[in-house]
C-alpha positions in Angstrom: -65.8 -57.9 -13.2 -65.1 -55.6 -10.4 -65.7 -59.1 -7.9 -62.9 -60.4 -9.6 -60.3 -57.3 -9.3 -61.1 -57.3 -5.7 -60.3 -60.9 -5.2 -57.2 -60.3 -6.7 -55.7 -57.3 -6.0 -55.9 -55.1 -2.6 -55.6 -51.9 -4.4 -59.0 -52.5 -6.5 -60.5 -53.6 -3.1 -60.0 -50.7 -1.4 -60.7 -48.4 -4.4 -63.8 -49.9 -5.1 -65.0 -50.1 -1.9 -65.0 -46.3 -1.4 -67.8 -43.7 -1.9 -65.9 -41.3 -4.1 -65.0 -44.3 -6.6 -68.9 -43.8 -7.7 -70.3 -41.5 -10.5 -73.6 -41.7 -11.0 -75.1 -42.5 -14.3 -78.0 -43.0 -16.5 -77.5 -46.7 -16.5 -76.4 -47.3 -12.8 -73.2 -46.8 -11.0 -70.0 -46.6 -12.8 -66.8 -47.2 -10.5 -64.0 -45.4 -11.9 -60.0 -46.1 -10.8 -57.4 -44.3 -12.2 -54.2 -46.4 -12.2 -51.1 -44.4 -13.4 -48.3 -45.8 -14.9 -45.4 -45.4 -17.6 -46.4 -44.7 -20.7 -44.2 -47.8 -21.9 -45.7 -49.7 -19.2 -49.4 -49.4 -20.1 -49.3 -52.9 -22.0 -47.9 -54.3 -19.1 -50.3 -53.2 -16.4 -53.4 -54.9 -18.9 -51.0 -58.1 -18.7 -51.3 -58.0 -15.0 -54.8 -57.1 -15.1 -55.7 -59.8 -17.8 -53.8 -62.8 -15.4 -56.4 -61.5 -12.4 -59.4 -62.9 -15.0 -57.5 -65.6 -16.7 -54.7 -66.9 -14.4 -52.3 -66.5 -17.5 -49.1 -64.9 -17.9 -48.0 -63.8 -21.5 -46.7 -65.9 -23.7 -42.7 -66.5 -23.9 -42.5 -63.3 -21.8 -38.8 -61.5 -22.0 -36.9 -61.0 -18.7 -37.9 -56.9 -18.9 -41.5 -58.1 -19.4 -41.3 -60.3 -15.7 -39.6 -57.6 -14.0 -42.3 -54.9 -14.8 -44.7 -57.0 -14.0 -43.6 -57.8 -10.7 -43.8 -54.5 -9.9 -46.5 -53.5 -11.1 -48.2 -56.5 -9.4 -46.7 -55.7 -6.3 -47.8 -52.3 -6.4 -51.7 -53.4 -7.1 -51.5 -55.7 -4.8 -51.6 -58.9 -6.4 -50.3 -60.7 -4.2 -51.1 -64.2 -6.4 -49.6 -62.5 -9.6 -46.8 -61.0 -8.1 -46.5 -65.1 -6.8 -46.2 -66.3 -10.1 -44.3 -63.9 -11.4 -41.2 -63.9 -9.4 -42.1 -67.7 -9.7 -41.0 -67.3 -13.7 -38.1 -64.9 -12.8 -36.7 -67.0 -10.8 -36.4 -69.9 -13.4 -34.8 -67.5 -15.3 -31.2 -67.7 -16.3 -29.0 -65.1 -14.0 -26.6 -64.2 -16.8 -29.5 -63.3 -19.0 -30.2 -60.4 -16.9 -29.3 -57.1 -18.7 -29.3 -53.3 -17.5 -32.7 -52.8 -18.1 -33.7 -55.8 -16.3 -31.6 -54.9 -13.0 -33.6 -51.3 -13.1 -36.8 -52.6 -13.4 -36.5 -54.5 -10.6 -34.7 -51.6 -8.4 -36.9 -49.6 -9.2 -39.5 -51.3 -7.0 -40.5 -49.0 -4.2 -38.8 -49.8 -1.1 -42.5 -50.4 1.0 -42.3 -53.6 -1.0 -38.8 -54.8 -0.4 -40.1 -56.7 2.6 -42.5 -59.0 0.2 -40.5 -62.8 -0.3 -41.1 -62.5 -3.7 -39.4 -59.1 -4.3 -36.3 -59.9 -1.6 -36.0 -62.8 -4.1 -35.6 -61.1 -7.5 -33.7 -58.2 -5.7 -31.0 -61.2 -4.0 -30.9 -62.8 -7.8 -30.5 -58.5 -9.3 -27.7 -57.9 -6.6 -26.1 -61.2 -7.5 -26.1 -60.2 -11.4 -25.0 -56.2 -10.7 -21.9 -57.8 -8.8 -21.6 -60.4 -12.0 -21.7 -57.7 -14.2 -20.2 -54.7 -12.6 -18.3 -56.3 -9.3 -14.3 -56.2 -10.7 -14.4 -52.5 -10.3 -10.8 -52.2 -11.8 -11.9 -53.6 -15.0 -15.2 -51.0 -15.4 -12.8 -48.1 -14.8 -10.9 -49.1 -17.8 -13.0 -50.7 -19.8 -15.4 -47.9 -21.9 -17.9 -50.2 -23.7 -18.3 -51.8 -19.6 -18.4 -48.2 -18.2 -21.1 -47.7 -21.1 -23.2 -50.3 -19.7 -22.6 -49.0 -16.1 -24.0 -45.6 -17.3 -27.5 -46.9 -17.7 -28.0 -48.4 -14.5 -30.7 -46.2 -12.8 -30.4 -44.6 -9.5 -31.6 -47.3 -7.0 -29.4 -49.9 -8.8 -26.2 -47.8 -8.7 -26.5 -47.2 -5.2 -27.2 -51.0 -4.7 -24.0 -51.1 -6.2 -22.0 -48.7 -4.3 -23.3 -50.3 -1.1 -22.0 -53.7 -2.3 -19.3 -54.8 0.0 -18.3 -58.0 -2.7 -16.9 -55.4 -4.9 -13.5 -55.7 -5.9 -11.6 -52.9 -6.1 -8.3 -51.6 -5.9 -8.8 -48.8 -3.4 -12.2 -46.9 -3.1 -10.8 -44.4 -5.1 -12.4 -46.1 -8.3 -16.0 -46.4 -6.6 -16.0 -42.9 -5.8 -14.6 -41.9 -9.1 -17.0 -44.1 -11.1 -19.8 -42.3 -9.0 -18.9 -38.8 -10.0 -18.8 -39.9 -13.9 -22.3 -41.7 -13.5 -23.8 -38.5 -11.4 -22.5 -36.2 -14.3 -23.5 -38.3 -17.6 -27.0 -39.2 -16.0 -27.0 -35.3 -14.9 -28.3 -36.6 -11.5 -29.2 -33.9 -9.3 -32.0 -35.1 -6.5 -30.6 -34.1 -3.2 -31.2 -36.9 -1.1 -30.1 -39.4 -3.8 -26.8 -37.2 -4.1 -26.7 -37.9 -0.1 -26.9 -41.0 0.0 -24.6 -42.0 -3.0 -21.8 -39.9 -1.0 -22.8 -41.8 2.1 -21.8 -45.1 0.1 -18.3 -43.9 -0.3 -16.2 -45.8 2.3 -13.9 -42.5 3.0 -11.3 -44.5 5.6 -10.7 -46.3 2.4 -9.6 -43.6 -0.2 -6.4 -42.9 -0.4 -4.6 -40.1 0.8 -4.0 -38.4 -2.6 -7.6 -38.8 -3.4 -9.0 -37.7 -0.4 -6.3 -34.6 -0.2 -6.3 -33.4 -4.2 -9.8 -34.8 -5.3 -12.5 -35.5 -3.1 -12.8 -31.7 -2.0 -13.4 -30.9 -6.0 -16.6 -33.6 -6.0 -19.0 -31.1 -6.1 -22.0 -33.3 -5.5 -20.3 -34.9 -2.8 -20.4 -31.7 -0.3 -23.9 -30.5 -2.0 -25.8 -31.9 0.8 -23.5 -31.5 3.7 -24.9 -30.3 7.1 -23.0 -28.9 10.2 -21.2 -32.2 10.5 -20.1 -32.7 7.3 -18.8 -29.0 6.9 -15.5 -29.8 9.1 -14.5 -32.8 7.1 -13.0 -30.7 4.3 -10.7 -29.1 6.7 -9.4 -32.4 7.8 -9.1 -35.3 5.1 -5.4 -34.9 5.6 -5.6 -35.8 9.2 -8.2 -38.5 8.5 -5.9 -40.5 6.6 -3.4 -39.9 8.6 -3.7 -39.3 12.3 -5.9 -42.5 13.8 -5.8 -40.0 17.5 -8.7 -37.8 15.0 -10.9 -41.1 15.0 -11.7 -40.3 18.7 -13.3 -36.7 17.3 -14.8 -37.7 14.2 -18.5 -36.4 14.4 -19.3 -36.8 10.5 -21.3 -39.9 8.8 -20.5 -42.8 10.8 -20.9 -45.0 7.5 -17.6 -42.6 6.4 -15.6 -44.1 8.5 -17.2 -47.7 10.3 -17.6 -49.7 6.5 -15.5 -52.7 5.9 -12.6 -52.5 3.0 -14.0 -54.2 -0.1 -11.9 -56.9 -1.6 -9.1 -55.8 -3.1 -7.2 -56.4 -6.5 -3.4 -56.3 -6.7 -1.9 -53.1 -6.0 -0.3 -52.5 -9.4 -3.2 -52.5 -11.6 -1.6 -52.3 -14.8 1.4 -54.1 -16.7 4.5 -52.8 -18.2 3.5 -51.2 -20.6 5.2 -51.5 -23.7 4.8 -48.0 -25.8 5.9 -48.0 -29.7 6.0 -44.7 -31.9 6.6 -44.6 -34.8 10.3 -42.8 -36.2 7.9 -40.9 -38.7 5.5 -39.6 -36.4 8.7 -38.6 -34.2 10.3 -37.2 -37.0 7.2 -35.4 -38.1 5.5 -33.8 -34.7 5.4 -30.3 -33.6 4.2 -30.9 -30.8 3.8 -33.6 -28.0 3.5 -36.9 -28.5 1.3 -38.6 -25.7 1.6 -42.4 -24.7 -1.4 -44.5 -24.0 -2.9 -43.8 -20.1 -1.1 -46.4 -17.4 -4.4 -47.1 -15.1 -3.6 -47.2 -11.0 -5.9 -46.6 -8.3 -8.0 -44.4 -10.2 -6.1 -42.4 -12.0 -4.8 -41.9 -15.0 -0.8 -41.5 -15.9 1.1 -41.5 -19.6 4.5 -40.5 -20.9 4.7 -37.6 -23.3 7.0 -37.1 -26.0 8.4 -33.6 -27.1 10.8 -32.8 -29.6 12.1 -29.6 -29.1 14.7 -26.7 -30.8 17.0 -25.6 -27.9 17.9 -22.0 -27.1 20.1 -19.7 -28.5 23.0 -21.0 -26.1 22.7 -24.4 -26.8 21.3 -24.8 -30.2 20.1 -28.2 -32.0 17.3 -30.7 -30.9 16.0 -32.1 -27.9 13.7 -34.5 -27.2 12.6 -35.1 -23.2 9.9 -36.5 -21.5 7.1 -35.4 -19.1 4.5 -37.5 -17.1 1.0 -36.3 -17.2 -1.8 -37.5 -14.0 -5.1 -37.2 -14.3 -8.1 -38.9 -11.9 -10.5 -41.3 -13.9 -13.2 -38.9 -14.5 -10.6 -36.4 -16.0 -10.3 -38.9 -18.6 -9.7 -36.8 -22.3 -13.1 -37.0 -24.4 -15.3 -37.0 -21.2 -17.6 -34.3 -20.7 -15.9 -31.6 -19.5 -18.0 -31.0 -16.8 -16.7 -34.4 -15.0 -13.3 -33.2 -15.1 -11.7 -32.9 -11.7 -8.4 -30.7 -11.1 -5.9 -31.6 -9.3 -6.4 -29.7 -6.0 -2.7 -30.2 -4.5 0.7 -31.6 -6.4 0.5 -35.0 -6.3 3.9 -37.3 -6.3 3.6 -39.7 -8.9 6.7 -42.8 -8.5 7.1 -44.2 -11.8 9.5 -46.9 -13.8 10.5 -45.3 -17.5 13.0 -46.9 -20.0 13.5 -46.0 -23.3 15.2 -48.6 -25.0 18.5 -48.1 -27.3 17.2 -50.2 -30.8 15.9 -53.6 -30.1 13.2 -53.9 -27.7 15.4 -55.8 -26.1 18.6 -53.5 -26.2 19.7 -51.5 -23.6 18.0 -48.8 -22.0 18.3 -45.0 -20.7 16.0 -46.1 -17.1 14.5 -43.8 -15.2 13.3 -45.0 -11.4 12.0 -42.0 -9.4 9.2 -40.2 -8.1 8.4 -36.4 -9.8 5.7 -33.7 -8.8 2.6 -33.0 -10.3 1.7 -29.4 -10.0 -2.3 -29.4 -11.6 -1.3 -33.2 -12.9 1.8 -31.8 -15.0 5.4 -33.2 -14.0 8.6 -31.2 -14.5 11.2 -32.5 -17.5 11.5 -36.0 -16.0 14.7 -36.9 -18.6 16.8 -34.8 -21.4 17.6 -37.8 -22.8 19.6 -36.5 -25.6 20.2 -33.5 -27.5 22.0 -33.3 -31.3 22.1 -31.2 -34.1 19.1 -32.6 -36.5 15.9 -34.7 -35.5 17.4 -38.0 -37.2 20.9 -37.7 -35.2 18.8 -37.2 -31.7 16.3 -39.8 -32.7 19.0 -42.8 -34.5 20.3 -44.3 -31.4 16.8 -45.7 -29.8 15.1 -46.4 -33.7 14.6 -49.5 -34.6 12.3 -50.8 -37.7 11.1 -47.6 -38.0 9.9 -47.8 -34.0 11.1 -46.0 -30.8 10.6 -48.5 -27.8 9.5 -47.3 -24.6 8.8 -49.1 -21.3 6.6 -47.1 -18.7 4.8 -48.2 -15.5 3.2 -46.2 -12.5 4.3 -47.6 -9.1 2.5 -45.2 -6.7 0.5 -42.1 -7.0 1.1 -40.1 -2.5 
């Protein structure tokens, strides 16, 4: 038996080759090599052993099953199994590669990357994260996507991050996207931290994330050394000033990485906000629109209905913008909230239609400031003496029709 593990595998040659594998018994030698593994893996490793005897690979094994056993193979060695095995992945179908496919595979130490058969199935991985994961606007937006994202492990999120194919509409969403994954997976290994925030391509934020956000990414900065302690002090002037390029002594892959593709520049449509005259009629408090999605963060119109003072009594209804980036997103864990570090000035289209959707329309085109994400009144639109009087002229079918979209967030 132990002729055959050496003939297969360099790992059981060079194990049982060696003195120390040898305890002495009763019966004659016994040659003893402890193999650790996964617990969930254990069923796999005897696969791998069993093909060293038989030649054979399991029966109808899953896409999970080959990736394991690649690397497990790979790791004992096995050269001849690891042959055949990437030999079977690789008849596989790309779009049946799931999640937990991709991380088996990343997983792979990287001593091994240099073996065909791994730079293979890692190409074919790479190709199906991008498939999967690549339209980075849509994963930002998209929870039961983001979901999916969230599962990735650590090697396989920073393949992703490194990917230049992404598509994106600024780097804003890869570095957003990041933080949430860091803080769901409650990440907290210092070099991987370092080397996710290398994968950020900085010259490619915008200014309003690099000014008001970046400096709250706590894991970002958790790593830094005495180069990376001055960048703080000067995002401003590193999106704006190209004479600081000439000083820059930070991460080179900050500032040398190509822009990724990029999606249009608006990323979301009008959008078309109905509420209902009962809930108007009804609310004590504000009434919040759905989010309007643009280069990572997160904008909506609220709603509040309002008794005015004793000077100018009756009702009042105005409306407010509220900004927020991605990971800020209401429902999230708290602790991936970011705040606002500086106002930000979001430029934004509102209407708020008279009747008919298509009836005419209070507009509002302008560009208000967001002290910790919070605008100022953006539009009294109306004030009367009872709910129903302020609210008749823009109800119609029981529905108030309201037209929002965010141009720019600076």
């Amino acid at each position: 038996c132990d002729s055959v593990l050496v003939a297969h595998s360099g790992f059981f040659k060079s194990r049982l080759g060696s003195s120390w594998s040898h305890v002495g018994l009763r019966d004659g030698p016994l040659r003893v090599v402890i193999l650790e593994v996964e617990e969930e893996e254990v069923q796999l490793a005897r696969a791998v052993l069993w093909f060293m005897y038989s030649g054979e690979l399991p029966a109808s094994p899953s896409l999970r099953t080959l990736a394991t056993m690649l690397r497990l193979a790979n790791l004992l060695d096995a050269s001849r199994c690891a042959e055949t095995v990437a030999l079977a992945l690789s008849r596989c179908k790309q779009e049946q590669l799931e999640v937990e496919d991709l991380n088996s595979v990343f997983q792979m130490p990287e001593l091994l990357h240099d073996k065909e058969c791994v730079r293979a199935a890692l190409q074919m991985c790479k190709q199906r994260l991008v498939q999967l994961f690549g339209d980075v606007t849509a994963l930002a937006q998209d929870d039961t996507l983001r979901s999916r994202f969230m599962r990735l492990s650590f090697p396989a999120v920073l393949a992703w991050a490194q990917e230049d194919s992404l598509r994106v509409s600024s780097d804003n969403e890869v570095l957003l996207l990041l933080h949430t994954w860091v803080v769901v997976r409650q990440f907290e290994e210092a070099e991987g931290l370092k080397q996710l925030s290398r994968a950020v391509r900085l010259m490619h934020l915008t200014p309003a994330c690099l000014v008001s956000v970046l400096p709250d990414v706590a894991w970002f900065w958790c790593t830094r050394d005495e180069r990376d302690a001055v960048l703080h002090r000067r995002l401003s002037s590193l999106a704006q000033d190209d004479r600081f390029m000439g000083k820059w002594n930070g991460p080179a892959s900050w500032i040398s990485a190509k822009p990724r593709t990029r999606t249009h520049k608006v990323t979301s449509k009008l959008l078309a906000w109905q509420v209902d005259a009962a809930d108007l009629l009804a609310a004590d408090s504000w009434l919040m629109s759905p989010h309007v999605y643009y280069n990572g963060f997160l904008t909506q119109a609220c709603i509040q209905i309002h008794e005015g003072s004793k000077d100018e009594p009756g009702m009042r209804l105005r409306l407010i913008t509220s900004t927020t980036p991605l990971a800020g997103l209401p429902g999230a864990d708290s602790a991936s909230h970011i705040k606002l570090r500086v106002p930000l000035s979001v430029i934004f289209k509102l209407r708020v239609r008279y009747g008919s959707p298509g009836g005419g329309a209070v507009e509002i085109d302008r560009s208000t400031y967001l002290p910790d994400g919070w605008g100022p009144t953006d539009a009294l639109l109306r004030s009367a003496p009872t709910r129903e009087e302020l609210l008749r002229p823009f109800v119609h079918n029981g529905k108030m029709h309201i037209e929002f979209i965010v141009t720019d967030i600076q």
